[in-house]
N, C-alpha and C positions, 0 to 999 in steps of 0.2 A: 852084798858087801856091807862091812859096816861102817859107819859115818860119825864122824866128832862132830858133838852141836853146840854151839855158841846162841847162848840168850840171854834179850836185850830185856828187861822188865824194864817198865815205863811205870811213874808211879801213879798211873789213871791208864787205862785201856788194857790190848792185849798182848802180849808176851811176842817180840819176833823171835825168829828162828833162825839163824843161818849156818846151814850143813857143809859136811866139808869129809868128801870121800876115804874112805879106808882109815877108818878110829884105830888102826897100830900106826898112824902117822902123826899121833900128839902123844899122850903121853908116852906110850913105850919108845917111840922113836928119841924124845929127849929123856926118859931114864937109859935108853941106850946112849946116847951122846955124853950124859953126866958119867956113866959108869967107865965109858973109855977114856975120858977127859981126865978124871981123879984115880982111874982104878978102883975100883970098886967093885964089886960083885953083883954082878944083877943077873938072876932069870926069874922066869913068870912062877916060880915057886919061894921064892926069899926076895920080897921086898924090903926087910928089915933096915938093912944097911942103904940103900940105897934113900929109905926115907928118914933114915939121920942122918943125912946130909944136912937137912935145913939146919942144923947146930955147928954146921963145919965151919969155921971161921974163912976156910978158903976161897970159899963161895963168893961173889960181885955180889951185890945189892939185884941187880938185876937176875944171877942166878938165881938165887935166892925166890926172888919173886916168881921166875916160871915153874921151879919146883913145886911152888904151893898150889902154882895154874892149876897143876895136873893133878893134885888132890883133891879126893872128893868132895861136894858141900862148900867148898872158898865161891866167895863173890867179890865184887868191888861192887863202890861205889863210884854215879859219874862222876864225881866230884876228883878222883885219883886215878881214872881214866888215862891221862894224858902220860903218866908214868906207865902204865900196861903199855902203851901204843909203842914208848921208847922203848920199854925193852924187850917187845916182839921185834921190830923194826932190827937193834942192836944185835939180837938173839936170834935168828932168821934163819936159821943154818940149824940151831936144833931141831925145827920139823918146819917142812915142806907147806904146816896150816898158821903159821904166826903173820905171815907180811900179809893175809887176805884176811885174816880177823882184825889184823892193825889197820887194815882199811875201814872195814866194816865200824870198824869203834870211831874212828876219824870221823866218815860220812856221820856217823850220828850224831856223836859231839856238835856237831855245826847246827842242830837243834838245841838241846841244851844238855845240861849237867845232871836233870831230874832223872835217873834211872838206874836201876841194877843192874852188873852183867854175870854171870855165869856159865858154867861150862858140864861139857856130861860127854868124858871125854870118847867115848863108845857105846855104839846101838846096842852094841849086843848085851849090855850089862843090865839092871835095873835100870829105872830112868830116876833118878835121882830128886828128879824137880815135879813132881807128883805126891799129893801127899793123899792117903787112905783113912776117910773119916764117914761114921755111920753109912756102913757097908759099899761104901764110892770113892772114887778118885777122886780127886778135886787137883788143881794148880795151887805149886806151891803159894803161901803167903809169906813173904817175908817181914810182914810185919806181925802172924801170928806162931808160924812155926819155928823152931829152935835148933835144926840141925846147923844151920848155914853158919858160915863166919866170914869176917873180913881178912881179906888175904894181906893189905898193906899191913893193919894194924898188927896185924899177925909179924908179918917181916919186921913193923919197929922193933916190937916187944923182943925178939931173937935179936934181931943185930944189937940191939939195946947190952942183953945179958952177954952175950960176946964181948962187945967193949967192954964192960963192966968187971969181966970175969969169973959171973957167978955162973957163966956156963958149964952145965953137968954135963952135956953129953959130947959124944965122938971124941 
């Protein structure tokens, strides 16, 4: 069966891991939830519409922010942790794996603020967070490789152009 994985980068040591059974129960479960919620069109052959959302103006700050969850490559930082926790906690009801990852991010905060988290919403895909350098795998670097992005920053910048009105899309 396939599994969502939740990882904790520490910025010294090594990467945790925490799994979380049947990967169609993060994101397809909340692109299924957005799609019935706004109407929208979603199957596993047209995500298009489904990921202009992030420009919908309808969207809560917190939707918003789980949409991005579930794309590929977003990270946080601990530093912005404590907003992910709210709106898993708030958002609970979109899939069945938000209230044990809002734990999971909880217990560790109680260490500190120093670390990345990311997400790799299904086994069965690529692993996302492996990077292929002089013929080997190695573990992603986030501080050498360039796929990754920040997911807040990402939600200001959109809510940002939403207020402002120079938003082009939906």
């Amino acid at each position: 069966m396939s599994q969502t994985t939740m990882f904790i980068v520490p910025e010294e040591g090594l990467w945790e891991s925490y799994d979380y059974p049947n990967g169609f129960m993060f994101s397809f479960k909340m692109w299924d939830t957005f799609s019935k919620k706004y109407k929208i069109p979603f199957s596993l052959f047209n995500f298009k519409q489904l990921f202009d959302m992030q420009h919908d103006a309808r969207l809560s700050r917190e939707e918003r922010i789980l949409l991005h969850v579930s794309f590929d490559f977003g990270m946080v930082y601990g530093k912005d942790v404590r907003e992910i926790i709210d709106c898993f906690v708030k958002l609970q009801d979109f899939s069945p794996h938000l209230l044990p990852m809002a734990n999971h991010l909880r217990e560790r905060l109680e260490k500190d603020e120093n670390f990345i988290v990311c997400w790799q919403a299904t086994s069965t895909s690529e692993d996302l967070w492996d990077a292929y350098e002089d013929d080997a795998y190695r573990a992603y670097d986030f501080k050498k490789d360039k796929k990754h992005w920040d997911i807040i920053k990402e939600v200001n910048e959109k809510e940002s152009t939403i207020k402002s009105g120079t938003n082009k899309e939906v």
